[in-house]
C-alpha positions in Angstrom: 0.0 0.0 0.0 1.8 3.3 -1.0 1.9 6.2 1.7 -1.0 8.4 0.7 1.3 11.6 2.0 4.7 12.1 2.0 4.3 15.7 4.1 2.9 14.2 7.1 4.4 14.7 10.7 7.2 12.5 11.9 5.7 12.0 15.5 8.2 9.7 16.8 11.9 8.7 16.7 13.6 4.8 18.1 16.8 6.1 18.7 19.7 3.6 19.2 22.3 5.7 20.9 25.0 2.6 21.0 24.9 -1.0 20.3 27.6 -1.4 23.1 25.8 -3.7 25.4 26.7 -5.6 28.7 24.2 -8.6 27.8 23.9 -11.0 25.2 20.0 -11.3 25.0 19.6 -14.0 22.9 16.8 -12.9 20.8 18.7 -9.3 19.9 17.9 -8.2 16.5 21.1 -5.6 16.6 23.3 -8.2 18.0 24.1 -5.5 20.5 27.6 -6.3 22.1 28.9 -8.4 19.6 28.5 -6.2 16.3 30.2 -2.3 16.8 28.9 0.5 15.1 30.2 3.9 14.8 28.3 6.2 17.3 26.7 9.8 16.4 28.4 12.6 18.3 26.8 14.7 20.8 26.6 17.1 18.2 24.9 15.2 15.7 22.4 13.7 17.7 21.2 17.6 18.8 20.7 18.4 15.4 18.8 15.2 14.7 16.6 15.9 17.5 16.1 19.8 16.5 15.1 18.6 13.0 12.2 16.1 13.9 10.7 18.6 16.6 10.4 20.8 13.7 8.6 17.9 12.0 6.0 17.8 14.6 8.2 15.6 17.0 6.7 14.7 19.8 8.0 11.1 21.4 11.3 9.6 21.5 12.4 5.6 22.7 16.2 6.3 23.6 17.7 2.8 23.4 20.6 0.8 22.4 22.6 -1.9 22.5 22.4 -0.2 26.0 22.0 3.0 26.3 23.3 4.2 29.5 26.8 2.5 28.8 27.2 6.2 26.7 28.9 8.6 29.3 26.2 11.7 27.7 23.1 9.5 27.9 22.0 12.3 30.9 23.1 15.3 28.3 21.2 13.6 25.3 18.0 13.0 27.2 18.4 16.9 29.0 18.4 18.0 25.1 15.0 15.7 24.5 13.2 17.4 27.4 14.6 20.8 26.7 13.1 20.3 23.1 9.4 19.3 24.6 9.4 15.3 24.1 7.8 12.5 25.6 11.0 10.6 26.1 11.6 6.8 27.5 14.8 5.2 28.1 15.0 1.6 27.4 17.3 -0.3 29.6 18.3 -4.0 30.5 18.1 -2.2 34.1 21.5 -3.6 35.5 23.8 -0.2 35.5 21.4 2.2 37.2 22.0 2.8 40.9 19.1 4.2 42.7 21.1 7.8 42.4 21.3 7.7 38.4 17.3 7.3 38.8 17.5 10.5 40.8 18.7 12.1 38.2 16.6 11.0 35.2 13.4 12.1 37.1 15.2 15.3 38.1 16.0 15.7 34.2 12.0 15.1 33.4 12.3 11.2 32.0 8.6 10.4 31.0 9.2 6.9 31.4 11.7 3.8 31.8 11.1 0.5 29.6 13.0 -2.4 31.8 13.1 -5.8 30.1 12.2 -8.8 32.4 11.6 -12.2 30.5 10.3 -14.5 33.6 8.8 -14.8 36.7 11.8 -15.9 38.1 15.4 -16.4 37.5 15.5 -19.8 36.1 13.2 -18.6 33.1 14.9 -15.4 33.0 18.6 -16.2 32.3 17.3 -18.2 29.6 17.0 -15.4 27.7 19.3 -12.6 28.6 22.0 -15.1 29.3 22.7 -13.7 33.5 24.3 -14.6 37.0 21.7 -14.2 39.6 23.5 -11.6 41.0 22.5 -9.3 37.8 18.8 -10.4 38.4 18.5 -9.4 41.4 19.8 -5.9 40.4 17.3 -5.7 37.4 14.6 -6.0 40.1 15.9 -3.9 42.5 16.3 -1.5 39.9 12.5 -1.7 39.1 11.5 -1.4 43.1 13.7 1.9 42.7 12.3 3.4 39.7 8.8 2.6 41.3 9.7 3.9 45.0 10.6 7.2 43.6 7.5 8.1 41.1 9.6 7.2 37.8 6.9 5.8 35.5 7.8 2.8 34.8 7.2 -0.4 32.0 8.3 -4.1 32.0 9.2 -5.2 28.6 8.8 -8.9 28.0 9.7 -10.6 24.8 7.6 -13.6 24.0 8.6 -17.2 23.4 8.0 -20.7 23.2 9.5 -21.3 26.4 7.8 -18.5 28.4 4.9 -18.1 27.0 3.0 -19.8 29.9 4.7 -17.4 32.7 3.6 -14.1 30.9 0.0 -14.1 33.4 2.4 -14.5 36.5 4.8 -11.8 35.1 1.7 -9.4 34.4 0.3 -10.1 38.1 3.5 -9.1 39.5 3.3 -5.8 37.6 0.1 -5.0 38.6 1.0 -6.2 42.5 4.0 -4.0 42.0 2.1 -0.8 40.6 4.1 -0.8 36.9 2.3 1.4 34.7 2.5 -0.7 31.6 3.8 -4.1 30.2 5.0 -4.8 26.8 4.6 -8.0 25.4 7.0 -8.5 22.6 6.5 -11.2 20.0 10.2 -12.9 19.4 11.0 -12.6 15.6 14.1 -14.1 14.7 16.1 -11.3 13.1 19.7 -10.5 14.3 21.2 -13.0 17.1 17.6 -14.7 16.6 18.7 -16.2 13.6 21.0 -18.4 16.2 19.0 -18.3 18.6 17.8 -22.0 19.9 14.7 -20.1 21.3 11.8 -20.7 19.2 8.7 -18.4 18.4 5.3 -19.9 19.8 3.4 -20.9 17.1 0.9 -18.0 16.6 -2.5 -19.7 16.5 -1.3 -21.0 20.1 0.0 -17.7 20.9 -3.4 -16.0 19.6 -5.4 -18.4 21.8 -3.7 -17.8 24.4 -3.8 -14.1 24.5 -7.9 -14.8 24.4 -8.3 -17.5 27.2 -5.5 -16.1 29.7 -4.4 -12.5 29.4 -8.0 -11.0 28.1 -9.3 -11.1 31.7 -6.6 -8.1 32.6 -8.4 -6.2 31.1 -10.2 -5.0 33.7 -7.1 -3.7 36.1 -5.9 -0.3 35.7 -2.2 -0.8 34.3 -2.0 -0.6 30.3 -0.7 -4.0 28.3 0.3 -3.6 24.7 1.6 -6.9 22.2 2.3 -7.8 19.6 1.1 -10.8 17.6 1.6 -11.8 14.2 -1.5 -13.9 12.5 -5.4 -12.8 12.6 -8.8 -14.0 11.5 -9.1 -12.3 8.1 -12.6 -11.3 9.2 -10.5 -9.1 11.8 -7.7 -8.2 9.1 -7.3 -5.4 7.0 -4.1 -3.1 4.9 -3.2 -1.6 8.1 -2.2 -4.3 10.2 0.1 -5.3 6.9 3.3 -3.2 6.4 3.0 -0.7 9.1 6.5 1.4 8.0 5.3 1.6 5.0 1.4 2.2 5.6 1.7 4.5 8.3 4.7 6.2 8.4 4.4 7.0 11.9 8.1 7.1 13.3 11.8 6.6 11.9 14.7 3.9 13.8 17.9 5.6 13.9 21.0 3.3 14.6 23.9 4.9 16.2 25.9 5.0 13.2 23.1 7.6 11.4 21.9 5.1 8.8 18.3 5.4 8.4 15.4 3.3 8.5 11.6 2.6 9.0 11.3 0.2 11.2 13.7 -2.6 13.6 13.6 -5.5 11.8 14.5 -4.2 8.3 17.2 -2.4 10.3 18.2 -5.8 11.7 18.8 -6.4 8.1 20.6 -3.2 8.1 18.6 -2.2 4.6 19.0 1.3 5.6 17.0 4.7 3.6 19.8 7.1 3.9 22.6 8.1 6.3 22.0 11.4 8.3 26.1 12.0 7.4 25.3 12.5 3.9 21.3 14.3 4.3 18.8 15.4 7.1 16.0 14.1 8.5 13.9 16.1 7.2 15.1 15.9 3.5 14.7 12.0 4.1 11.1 12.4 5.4 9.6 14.3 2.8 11.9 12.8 -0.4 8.8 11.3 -2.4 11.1 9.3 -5.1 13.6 8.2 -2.4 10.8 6.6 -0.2 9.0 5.0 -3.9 12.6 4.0 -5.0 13.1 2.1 -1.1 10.4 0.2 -1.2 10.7 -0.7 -5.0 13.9 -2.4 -3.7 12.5 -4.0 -0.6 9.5 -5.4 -2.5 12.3 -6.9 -4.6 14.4 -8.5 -1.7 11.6 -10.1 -0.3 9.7 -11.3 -3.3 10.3 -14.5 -2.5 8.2 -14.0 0.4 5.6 -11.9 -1.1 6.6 -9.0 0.0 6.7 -9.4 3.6 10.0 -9.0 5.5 9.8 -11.9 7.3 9.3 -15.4 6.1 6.0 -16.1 8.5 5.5 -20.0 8.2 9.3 -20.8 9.0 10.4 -18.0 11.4 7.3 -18.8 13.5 6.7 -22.4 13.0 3.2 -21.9 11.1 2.5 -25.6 10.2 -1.3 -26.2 9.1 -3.3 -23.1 9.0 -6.8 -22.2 6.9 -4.8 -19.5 4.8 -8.3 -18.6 3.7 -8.9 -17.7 7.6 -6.0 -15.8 8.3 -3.9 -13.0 7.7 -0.2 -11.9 8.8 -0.1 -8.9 10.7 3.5 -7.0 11.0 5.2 -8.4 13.7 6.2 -4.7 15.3 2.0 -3.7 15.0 1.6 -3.2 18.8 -2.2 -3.9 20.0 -3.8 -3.0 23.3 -5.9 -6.1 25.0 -9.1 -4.2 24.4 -8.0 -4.1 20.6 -8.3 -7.9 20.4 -11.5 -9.9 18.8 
């Protein structure tokens, strides 16, 4: 589906400040820690940041590789609030000392996105590859962010193998008072390609979502997930290609290269580089965009069209194809959104 306006606003940035990383999460589509990238400057990042305000900017995602391994991460989010956005620091959660929360909330941090993937530590260090010693600094670093007002969201990325825990995981959030938890499907892009995690299948994951988290909808804290297969009945353009339908936000990587969404910049199928052009004359470049996804469309073919290959990366085995349609992986729903 082509992008019906090429002038609209560009409301929100994923900025990837560093893929330095202390972790080796094993579903990491950057694969953060292993792979180094050139870093923007100070410098550059400001005048990335002034540019999309001017483009009706409004929310930012600082993240990484992890971001607060960068020695400026307080300057760069000072220059976020300074220029009037909503801004959320995504973070493993295992470097920040109670006093470094301090001093986000003093800056004005929105929010902090902290990734836990189990209930417990077994299921945990399963996927972000931990001592115990690191886990229990991830949660105190949660009962912190929480004890001093910070806003605060669990990230949890869906699998095969923790699947099942995700209810106990959400009743610990809403026990603990978290304002929101992300449920992330897994797509194997990046360090996911060699990953021995698997995807749950998505008619089990679907079914899930109905029978066991549809009841939280009734408590006050916000869910959001992602899933990638819906009744046709329920299915239409927009839950296909959401970079290229909705143009709603750019991902930055820390070397400038440009792109509109995580997993084709897991493929690192970048638009431009912000060393060679601006944001803005990426944004509203009409022939650049047509000429992108001319060459995307022609990558993928094989898969028609879609960026991932949806029957092998998530298992699909027997499915009415007359029944169902693929939704992008990255399409976040709330629970009150689902059929």
């Amino acid at each position: 589906m082509a992008i019906k306006s090429i002038n609209e606003i560009l409301p929100k940035l994923d900025l990837n400040v560093t893929n330095r990383c202390n972790f080796r999460c094993t579903h990491c589509a950057f694969d953060s820690g292993l792979i180094k990238i050139p870093e923007l400057s100070l410098k550059e990042i400001k005048k990335i940041l002034k540019e999309t305000e001017k483009l009706g900017g409004q929310r930012i995602d600082i993240t990484g590789g992890e971001a607060t391994l960068r020695k400026d991460i307080f300057k760069i989010l000072k220059i976020t609030k300074r220029l009037n956005y909503q801004a959320e620091l995504v973070t493993n959660g295992s470097l920040i000392t109670k006093e470094i929360l301090e001093k986000l909330k003093k800056i004005g941090l929105d929010s902090i996105a902290i990734s836990l993937d189990g209930s417990d530590y077994e299921k945990y260090k399963k996927i972000r590859k931990t001592n115990y010693r690191t886990y229990k600094k991830v949660l105190q670093t949660i009962n912190n962010a929480l004890e001093i007002g910070l806003k605060t969201k669990i990230n949890t990325t869906v699998f095969e193998s923790n699947y099942k825990d995700i209810p106990k995981i959400t009743k610990w959030c809403i026990k603990s008072g978290i304002n929101e938890h992300g449920l992330y499907y897994f797509t194997p892009v990046g360090r996911g390609n060699r990953s021995s995690e698997k995807a749950v299948e998505p008619l089990k994951w679907l079914k899930f979502i109905r029978k066991k988290m549809k009841p939280f909808r009734k408590e006050k804290i916000k869910i959001s997930l992602e899933l990638p297969l819906i009744e046709k009945k329920f299915w239409d353009k927009s839950l296909g290609c959401i970079a290229n339908t909705s143009r709603s936000h750019l991902q930055i990587l820390p070397d400038g290269n440009v792109y509109p969404c995580a997993i084709l910049a897991s493929y690192y199928r970048p638009i431009s580089n912000l060393k060679n052009t601006s944001i803005k004359r990426i944004w509203k470049n009409k022939k650049l965009w047509a000429a992108y996804w001319k060459k995307i469309k022609r990558i993928f073919k094989d898969q028609k069209g879609y960026c991932v290959n949806f029957k092998d990366a998530f298992n699909i085995k027997n499915y009415p194809s007359k029944k169902y349609g693929f939704v992008c992986p990255l399409r976040k729903f709330s629970l009150q959104e689902i059929p």
